[in-house]
PDB file of N, CA, C and O in Angstrom:
ATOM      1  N   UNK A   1      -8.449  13.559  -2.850  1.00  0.00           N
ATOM      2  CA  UNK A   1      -9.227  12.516  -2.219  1.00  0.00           C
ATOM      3  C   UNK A   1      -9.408  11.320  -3.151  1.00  0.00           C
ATOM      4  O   UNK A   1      -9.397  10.267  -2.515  1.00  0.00           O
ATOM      5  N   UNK A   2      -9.564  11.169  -4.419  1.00  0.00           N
ATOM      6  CA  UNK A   2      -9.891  10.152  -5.152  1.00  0.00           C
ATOM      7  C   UNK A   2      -8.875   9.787  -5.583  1.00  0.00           C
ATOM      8  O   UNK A   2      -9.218   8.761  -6.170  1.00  0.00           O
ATOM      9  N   UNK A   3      -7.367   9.934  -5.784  1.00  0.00           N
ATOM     10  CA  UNK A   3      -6.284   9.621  -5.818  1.00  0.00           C
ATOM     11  C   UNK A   3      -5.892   8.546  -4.429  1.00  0.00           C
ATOM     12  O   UNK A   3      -5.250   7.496  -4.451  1.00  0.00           O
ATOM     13  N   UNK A   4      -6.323   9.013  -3.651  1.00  0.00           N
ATOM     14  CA  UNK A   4      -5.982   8.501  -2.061  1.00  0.00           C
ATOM     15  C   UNK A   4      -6.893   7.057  -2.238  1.00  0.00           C
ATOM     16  O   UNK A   4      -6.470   5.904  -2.330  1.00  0.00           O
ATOM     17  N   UNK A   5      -8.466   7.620  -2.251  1.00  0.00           N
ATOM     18  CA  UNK A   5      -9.332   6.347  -2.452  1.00  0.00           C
ATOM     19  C   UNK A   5      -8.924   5.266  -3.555  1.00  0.00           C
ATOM     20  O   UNK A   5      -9.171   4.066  -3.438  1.00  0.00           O
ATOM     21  N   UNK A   6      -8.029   6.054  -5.034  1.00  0.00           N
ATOM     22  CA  UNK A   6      -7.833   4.905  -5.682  1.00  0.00           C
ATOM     23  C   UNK A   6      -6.769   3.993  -4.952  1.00  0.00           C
ATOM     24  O   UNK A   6      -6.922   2.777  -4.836  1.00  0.00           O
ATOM     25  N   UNK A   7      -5.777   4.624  -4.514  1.00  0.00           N
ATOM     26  CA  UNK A   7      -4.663   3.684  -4.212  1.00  0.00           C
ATOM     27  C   UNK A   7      -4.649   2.733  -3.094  1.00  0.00           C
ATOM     28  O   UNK A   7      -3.817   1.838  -2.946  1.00  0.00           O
ATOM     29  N   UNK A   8      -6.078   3.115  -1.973  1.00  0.00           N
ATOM     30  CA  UNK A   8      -6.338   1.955  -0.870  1.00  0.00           C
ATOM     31  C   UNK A   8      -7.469   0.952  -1.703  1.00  0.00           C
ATOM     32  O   UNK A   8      -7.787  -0.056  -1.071  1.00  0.00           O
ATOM     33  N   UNK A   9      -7.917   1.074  -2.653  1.00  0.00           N
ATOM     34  CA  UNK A   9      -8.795   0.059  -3.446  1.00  0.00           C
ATOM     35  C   UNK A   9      -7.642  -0.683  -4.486  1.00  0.00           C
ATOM     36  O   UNK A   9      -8.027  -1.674  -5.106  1.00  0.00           O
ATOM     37  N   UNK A  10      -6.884  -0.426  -4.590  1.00  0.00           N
ATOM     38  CA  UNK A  10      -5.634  -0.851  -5.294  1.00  0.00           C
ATOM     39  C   UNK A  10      -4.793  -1.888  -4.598  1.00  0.00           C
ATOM     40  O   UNK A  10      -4.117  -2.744  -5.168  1.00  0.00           O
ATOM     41  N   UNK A  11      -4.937  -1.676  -3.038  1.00  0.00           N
ATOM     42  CA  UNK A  11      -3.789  -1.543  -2.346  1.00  0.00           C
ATOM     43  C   UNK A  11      -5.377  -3.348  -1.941  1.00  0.00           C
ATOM     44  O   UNK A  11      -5.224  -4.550  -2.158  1.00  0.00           O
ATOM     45  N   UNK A  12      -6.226  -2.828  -1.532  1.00  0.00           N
ATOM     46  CA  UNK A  12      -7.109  -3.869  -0.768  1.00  0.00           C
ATOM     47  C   UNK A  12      -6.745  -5.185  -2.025  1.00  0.00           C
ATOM     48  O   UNK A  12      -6.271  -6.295  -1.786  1.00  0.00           O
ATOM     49  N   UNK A  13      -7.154  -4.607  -3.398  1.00  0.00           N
ATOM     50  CA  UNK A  13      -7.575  -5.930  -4.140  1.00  0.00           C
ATOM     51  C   UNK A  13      -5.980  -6.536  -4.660  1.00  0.00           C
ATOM     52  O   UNK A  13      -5.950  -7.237  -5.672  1.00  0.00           O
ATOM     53  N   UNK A  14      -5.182  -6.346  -4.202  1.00  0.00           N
ATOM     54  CA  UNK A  14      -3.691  -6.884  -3.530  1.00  0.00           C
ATOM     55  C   UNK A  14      -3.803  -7.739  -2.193  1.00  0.00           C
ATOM     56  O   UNK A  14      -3.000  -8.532  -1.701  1.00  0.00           O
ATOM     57  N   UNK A  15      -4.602  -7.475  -1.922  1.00  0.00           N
ATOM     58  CA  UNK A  15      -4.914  -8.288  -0.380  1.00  0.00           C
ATOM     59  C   UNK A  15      -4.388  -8.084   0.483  1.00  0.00           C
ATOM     60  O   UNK A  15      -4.205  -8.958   1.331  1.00  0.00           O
ATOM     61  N   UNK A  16      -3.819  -6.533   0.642  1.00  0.00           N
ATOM     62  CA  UNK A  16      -3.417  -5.929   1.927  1.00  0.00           C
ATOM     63  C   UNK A  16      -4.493  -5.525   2.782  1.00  0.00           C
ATOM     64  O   UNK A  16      -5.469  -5.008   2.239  1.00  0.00           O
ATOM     65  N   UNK A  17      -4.481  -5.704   4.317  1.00  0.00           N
ATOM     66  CA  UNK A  17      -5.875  -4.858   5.232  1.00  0.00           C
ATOM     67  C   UNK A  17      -5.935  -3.512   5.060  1.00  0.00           C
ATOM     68  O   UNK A  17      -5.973  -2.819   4.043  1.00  0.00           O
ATOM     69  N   UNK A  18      -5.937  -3.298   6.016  1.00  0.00           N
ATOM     70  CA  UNK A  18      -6.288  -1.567   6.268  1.00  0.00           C
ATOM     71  C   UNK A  18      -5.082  -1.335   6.898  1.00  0.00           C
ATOM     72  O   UNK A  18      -4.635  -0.291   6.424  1.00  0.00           O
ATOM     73  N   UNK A  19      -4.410  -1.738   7.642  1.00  0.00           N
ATOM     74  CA  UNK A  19      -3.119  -0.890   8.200  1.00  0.00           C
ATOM     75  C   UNK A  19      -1.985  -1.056   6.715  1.00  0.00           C
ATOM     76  O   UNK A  19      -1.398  -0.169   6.096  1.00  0.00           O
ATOM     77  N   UNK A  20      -1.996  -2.311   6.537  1.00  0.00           N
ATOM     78  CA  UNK A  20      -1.098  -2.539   5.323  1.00  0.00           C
ATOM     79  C   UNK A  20      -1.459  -1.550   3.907  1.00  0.00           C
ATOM     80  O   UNK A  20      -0.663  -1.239   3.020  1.00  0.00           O
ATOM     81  N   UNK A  21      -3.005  -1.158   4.022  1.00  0.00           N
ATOM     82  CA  UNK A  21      -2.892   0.222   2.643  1.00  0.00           C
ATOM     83  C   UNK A  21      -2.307   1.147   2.958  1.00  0.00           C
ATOM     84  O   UNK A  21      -1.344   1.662   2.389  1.00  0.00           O
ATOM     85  N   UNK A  22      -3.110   1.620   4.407  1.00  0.00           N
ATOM     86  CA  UNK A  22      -2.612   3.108   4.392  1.00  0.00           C
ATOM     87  C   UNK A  22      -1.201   3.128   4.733  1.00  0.00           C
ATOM     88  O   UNK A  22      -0.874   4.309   4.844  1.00  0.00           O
ATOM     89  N   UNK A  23      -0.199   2.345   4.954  1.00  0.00           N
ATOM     90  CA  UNK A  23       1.327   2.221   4.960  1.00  0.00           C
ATOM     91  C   UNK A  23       1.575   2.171   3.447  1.00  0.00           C
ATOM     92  O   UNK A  23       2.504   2.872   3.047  1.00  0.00           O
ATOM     93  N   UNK A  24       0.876   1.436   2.520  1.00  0.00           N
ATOM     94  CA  UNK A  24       1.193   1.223   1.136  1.00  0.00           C
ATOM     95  C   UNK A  24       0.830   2.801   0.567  1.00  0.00           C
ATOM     96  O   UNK A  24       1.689   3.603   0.201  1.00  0.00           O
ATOM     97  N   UNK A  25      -0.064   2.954   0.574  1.00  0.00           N
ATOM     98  CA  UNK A  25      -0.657   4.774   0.134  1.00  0.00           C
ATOM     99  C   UNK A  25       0.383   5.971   0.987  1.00  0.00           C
ATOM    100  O   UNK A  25       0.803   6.880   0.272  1.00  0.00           O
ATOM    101  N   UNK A  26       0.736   5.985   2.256  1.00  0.00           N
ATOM    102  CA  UNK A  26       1.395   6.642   2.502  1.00  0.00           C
ATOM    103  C   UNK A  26       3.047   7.036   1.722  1.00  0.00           C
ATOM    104  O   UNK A  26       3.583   8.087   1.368  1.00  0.00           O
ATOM    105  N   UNK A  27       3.497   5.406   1.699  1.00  0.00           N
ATOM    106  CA  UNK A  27       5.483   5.272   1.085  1.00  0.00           C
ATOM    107  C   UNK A  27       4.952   5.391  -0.527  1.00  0.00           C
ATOM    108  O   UNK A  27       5.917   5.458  -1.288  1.00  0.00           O
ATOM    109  N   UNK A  28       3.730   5.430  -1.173  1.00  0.00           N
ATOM    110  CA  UNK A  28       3.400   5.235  -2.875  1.00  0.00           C
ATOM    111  C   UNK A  28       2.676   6.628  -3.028  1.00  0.00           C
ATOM    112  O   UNK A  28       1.741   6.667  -3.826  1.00  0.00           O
ATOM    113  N   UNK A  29       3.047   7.882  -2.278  1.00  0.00           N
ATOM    114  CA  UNK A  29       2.167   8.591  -2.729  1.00  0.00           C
ATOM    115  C   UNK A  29       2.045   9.260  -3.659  1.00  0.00           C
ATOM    116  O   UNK A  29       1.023   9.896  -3.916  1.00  0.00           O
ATOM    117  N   UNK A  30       3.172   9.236  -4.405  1.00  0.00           N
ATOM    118  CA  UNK A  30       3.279   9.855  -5.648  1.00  0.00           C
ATOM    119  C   UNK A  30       2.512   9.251  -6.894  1.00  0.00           C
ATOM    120  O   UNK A  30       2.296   9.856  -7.944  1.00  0.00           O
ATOM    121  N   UNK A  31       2.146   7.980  -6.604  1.00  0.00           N
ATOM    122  CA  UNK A  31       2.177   6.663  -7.845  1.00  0.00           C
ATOM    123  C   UNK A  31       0.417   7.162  -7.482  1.00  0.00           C
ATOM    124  O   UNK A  31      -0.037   7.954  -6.656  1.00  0.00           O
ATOM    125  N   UNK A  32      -0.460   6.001  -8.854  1.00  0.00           N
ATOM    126  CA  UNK A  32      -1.760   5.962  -8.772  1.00  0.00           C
ATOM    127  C   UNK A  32      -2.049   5.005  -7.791  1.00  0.00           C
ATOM    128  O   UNK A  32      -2.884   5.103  -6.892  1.00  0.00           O
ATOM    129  N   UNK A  33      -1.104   3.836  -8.090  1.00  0.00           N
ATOM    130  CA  UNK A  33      -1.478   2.689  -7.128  1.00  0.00           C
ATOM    131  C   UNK A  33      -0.352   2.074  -6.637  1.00  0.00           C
ATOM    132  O   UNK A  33       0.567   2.865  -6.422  1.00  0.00           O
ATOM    133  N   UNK A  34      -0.075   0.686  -6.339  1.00  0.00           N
ATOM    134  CA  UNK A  34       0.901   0.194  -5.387  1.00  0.00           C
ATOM    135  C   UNK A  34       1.503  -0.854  -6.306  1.00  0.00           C
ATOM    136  O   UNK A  34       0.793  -1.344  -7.184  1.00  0.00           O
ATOM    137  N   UNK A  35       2.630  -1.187  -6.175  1.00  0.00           N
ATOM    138  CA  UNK A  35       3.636  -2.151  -6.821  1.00  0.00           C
ATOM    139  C   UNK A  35       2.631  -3.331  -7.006  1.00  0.00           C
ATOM    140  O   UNK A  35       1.666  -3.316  -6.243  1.00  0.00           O
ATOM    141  N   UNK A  36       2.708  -4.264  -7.831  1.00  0.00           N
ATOM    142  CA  UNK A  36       2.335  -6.063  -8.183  1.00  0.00           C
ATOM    143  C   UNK A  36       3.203  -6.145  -6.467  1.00  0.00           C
ATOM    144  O   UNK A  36       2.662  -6.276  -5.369  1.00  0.00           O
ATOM    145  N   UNK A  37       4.010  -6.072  -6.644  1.00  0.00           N
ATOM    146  CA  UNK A  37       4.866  -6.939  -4.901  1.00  0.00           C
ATOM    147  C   UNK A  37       4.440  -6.615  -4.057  1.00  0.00           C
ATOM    148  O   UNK A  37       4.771  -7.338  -3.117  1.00  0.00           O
ATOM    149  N   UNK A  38       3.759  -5.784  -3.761  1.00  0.00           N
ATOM    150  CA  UNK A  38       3.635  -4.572  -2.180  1.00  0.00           C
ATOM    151  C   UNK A  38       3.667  -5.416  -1.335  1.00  0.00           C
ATOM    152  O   UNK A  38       4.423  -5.200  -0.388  1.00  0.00           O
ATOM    153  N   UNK A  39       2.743  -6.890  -1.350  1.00  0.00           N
ATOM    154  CA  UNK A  39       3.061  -7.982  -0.066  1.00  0.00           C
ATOM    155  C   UNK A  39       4.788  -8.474   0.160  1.00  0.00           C
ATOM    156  O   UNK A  39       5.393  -8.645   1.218  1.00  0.00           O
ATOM    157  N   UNK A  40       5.145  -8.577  -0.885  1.00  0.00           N
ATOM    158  CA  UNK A  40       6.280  -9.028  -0.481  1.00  0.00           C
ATOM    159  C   UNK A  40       7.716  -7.606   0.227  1.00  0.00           C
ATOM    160  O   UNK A  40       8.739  -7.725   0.902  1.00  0.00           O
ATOM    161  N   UNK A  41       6.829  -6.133  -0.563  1.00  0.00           N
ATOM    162  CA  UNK A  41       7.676  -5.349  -0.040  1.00  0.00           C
ATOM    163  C   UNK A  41       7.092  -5.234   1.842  1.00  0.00           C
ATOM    164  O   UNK A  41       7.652  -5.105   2.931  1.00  0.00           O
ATOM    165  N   UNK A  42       6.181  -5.325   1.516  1.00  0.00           N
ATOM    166  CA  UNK A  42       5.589  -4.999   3.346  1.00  0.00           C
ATOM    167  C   UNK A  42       6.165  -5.787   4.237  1.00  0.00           C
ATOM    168  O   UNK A  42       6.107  -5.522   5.438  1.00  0.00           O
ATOM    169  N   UNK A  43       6.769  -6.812   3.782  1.00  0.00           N
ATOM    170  CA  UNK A  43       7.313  -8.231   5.076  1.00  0.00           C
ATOM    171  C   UNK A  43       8.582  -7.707   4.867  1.00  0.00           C
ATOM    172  O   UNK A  43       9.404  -8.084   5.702  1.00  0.00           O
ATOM    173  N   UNK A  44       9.172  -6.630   3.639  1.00  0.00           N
ATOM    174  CA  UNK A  44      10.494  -6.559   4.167  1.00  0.00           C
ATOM    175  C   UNK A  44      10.848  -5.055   4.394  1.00  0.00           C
ATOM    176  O   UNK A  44      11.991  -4.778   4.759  1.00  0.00           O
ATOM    177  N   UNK A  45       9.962  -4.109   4.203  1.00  0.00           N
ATOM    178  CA  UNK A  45      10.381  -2.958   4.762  1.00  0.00           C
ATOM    179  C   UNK A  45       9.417  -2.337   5.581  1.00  0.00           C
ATOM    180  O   UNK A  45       9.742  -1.212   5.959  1.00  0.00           O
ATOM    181  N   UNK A  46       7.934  -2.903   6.098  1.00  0.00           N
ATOM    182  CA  UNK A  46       6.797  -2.700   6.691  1.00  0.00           C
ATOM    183  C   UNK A  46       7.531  -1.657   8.412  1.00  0.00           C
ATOM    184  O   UNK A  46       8.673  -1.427   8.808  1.00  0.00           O
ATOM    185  N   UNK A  47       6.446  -1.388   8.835  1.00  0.00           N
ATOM    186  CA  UNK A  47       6.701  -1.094   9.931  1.00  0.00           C
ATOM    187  C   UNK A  47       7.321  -1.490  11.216  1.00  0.00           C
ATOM    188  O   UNK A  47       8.061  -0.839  11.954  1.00  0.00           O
ATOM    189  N   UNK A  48       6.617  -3.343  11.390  1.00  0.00           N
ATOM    190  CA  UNK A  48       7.496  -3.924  12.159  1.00  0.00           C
ATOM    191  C   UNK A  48       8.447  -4.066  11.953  1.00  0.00           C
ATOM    192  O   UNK A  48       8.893  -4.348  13.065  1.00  0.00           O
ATOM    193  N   UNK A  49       9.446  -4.106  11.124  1.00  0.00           N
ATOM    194  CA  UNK A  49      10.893  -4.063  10.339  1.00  0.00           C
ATOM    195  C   UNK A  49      11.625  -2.935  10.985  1.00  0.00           C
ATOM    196  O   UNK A  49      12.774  -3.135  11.380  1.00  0.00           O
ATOM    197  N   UNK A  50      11.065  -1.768  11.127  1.00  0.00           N
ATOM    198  CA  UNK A  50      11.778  -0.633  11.153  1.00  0.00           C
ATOM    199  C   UNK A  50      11.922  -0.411  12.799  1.00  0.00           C
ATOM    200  O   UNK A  50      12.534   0.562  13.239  1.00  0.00           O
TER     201      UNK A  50
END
């Protein structure tokens, strides 16, 4: 659980919402937190993409 909570507080102060963490926490779950890019990875491999 606090692995999970770190990586959507990781994922927020990146300035992703809430659908954009838990997509970022879901594809990063191995990691503590989410790439410096994650915005720029989300516009190119995000959900609407796929």
């Amino acid at each position: 659980f606090a692995t999970r909570s770190e990586r959507f507080m990781d994922a927020y102060r990146k300035g992703l919402d809430g659908a954009q963490a838990a997509w970022a926490g879901k594809k990063y779950r191995g990691h503590r937190g989410v790439p410096k890019n994650i915005l720029e990875l989300w516009a190119r491999f995000g959900p609407s993409r796929q």
